[in-house]
C-alpha positions as CSV (number, residue, x, y, z in Angstrom):
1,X,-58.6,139.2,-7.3
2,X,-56.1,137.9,-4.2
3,X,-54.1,141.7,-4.8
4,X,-57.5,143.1,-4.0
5,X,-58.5,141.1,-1.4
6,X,-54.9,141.9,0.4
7,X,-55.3,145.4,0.0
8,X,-58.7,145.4,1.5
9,X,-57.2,143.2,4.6
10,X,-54.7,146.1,5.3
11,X,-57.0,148.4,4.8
12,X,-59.4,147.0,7.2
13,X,-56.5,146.7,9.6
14,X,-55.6,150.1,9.4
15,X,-59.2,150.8,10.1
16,X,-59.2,148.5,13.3
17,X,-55.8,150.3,14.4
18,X,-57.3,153.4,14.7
19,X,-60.3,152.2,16.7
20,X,-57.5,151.2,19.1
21,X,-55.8,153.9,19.4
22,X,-58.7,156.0,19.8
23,X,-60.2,153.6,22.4
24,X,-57.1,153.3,24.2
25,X,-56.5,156.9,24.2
26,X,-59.9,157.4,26.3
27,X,-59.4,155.0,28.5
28,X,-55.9,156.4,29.5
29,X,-57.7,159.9,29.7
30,X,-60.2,158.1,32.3
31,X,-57.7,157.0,34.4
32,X,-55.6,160.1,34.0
33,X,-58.7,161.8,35.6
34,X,-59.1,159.2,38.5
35,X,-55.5,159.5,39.1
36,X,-55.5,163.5,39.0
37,X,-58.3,163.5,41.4
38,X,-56.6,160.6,43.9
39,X,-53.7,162.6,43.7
40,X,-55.5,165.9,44.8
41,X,-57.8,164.2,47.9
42,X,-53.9,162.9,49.0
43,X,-52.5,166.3,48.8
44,X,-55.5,167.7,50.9
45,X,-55.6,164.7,53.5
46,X,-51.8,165.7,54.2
47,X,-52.5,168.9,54.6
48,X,-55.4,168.1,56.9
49,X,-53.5,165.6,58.5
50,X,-49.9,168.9,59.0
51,X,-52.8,171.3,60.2
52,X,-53.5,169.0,62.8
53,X,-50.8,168.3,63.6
54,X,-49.7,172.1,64.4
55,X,-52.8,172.7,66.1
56,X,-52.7,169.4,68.1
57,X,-48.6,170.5,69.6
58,X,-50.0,173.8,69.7
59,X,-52.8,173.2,72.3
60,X,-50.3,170.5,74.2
61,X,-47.6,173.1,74.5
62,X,-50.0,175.7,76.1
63,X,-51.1,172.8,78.3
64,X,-47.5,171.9,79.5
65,X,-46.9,175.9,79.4
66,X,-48.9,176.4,82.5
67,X,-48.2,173.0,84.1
68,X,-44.7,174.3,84.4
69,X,-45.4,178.0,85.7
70,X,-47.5,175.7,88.5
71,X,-44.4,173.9,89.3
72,X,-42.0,176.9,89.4
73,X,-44.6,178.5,91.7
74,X,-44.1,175.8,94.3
75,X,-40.3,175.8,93.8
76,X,-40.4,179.7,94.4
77,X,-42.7,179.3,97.5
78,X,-45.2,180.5,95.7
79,X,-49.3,179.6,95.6
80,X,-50.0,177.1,92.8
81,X,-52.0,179.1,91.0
82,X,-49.6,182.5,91.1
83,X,-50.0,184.7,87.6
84,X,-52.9,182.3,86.6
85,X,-55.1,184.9,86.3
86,X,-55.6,188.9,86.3
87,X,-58.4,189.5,89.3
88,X,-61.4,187.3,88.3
89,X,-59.8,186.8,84.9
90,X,-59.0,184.1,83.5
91,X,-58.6,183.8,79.5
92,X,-55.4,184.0,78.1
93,X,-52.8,184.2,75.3
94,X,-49.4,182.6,75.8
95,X,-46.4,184.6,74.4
96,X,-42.8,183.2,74.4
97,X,-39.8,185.5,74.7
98,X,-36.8,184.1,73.1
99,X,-34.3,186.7,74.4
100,X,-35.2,186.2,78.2
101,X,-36.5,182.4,77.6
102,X,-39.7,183.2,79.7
103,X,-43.2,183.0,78.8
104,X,-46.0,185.2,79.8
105,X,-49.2,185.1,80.2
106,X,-51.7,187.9,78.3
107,X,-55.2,188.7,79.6
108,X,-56.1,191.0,77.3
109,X,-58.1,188.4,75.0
110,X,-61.2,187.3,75.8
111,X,-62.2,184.5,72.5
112,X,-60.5,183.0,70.2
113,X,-61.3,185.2,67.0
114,X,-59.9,188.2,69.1
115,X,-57.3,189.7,67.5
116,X,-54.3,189.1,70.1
117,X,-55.4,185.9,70.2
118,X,-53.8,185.2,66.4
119,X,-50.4,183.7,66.1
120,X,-47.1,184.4,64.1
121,X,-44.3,182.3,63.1
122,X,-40.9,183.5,64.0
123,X,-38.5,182.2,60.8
124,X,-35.8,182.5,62.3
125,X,-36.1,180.7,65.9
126,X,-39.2,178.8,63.9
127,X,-41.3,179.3,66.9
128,X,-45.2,180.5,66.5
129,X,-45.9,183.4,69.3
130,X,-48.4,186.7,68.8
131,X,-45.8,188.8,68.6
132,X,-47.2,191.0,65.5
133,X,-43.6,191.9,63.6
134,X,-43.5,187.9,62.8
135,X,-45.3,186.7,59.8
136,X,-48.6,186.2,60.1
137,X,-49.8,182.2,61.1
138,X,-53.2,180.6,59.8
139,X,-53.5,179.8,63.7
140,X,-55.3,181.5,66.7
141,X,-55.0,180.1,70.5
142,X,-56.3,181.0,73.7
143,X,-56.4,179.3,76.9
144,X,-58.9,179.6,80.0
145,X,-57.1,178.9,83.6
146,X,-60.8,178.0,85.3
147,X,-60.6,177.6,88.9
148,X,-61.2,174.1,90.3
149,X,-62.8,175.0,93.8
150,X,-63.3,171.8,96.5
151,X,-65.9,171.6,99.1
152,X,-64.4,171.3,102.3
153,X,-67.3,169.7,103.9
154,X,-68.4,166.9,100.9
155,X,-65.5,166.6,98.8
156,X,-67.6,168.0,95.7
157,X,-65.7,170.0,93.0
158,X,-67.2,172.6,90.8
159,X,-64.9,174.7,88.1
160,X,-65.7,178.4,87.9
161,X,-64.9,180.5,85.2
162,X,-63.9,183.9,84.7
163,X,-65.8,186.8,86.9
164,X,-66.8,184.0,89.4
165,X,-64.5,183.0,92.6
166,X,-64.6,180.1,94.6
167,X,-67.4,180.5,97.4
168,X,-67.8,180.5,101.5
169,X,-67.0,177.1,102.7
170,X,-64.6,175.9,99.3
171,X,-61.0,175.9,98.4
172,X,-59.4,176.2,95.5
173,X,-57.8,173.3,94.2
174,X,-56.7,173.9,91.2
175,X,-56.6,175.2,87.4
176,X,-58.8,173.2,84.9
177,X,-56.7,174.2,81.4
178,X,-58.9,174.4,78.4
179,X,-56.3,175.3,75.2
180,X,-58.2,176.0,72.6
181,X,-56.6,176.2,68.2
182,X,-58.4,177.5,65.5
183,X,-57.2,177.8,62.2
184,X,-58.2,179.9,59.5
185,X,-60.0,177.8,57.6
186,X,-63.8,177.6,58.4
187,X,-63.1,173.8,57.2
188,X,-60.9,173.1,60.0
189,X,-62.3,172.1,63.7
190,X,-61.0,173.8,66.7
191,X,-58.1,171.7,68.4
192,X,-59.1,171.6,72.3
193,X,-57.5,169.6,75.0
194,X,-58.8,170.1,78.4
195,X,-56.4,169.0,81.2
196,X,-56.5,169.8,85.3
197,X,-53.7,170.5,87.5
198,X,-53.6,170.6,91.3
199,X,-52.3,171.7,94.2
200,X,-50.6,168.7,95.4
201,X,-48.6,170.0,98.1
């Protein structure tokens, strides 16, 4: 009676093992799932966070781009605004040349889905520009060169874009600098910064 009474003990404790197991195997599964899934919205927040990131130095560089041809107008003797625009154009791409370490201005584009407007990534000077023979960038950027025109009589100041000039009885100022990112991904915002320089001297 006792032998039998042991052997249904261990058989009952067998039994309960394998409840265990069983119930600790789904609950491992469960978090194995919550983990997998935290682990995937981390790897997409970083790779939201690197695009923008890019785009955000991307804009900023075309920003400080055209703050500097400004400046090495004035040192040349120049007017502030020299190579700003093409006639009443005033949308642009910005294409670094490594070789002559110079940037130029393209007025060719007019939007940022046009084609010139795309960017490449240089691997070996790690540098994105539009030059096509680079690999191809999940980036676009453009920039408009707006003229800031001042009222000489009441101060007022009014930004004209491209195919309009600043009228009778103004001056112009200035650039407003719109640099405008997209990337790719219809998920991804446009980077724009929005920044004005003037003619100080």
């Amino acid at each position: 009676m006792k032998i039998i009474l042991i052997n249904k003990i261990i058989s009952n404790k067998k039994g309960f093992g394998a409840v265990e197991l069983l119930v600790t195997i789904v609950i491992v599964a469960i978090a194995l799932v919550g983990i997998m899934g935290l682990v995937a919205k981390i790897v997409e927040a970083t790779k939201r966070s690197k695009v923008q990131i890019v785009s955000l130095n991307l804009a900023r560089e075309a920003v400080e781009v055209i703050r500097n041809k400004r400046d090495s107008n004035w040192l040349a003797g120049n007017q502030h605004y020299n190579g700003l625009e093409n006639g009443t154009d005033y949308t642009a791409t910005l294409n670094f040349n490594p070789v002559t370490n110079e940037w130029t201005l393209n007025f060719t584009p007019n939007s940022i889905d046009d084609t010139a407007s795309k960017l490449y990534f240089d691997e070996t000077q790690k540098i994105y520009s539009h030059d096509t023979n680079d690999t191809p960038a999940d980036f676009s950027r453009i920039v408009s060169l707006d003229l800031i025109c001042r009222d000489n009589a009441t101060g007022t100041e009014t930004i004209r874009t491209s195919g309009s000039v600043c009228g009778a009885g103004t001056t112009r100022v200035g650039t407003q600098i719109t640099a405008t990112v997209k990337h790719t991904a219809s998920s991804f915002r446009n980077t724009v910064i929005v920044d004005k320089i003037y003619n100080w001297r």
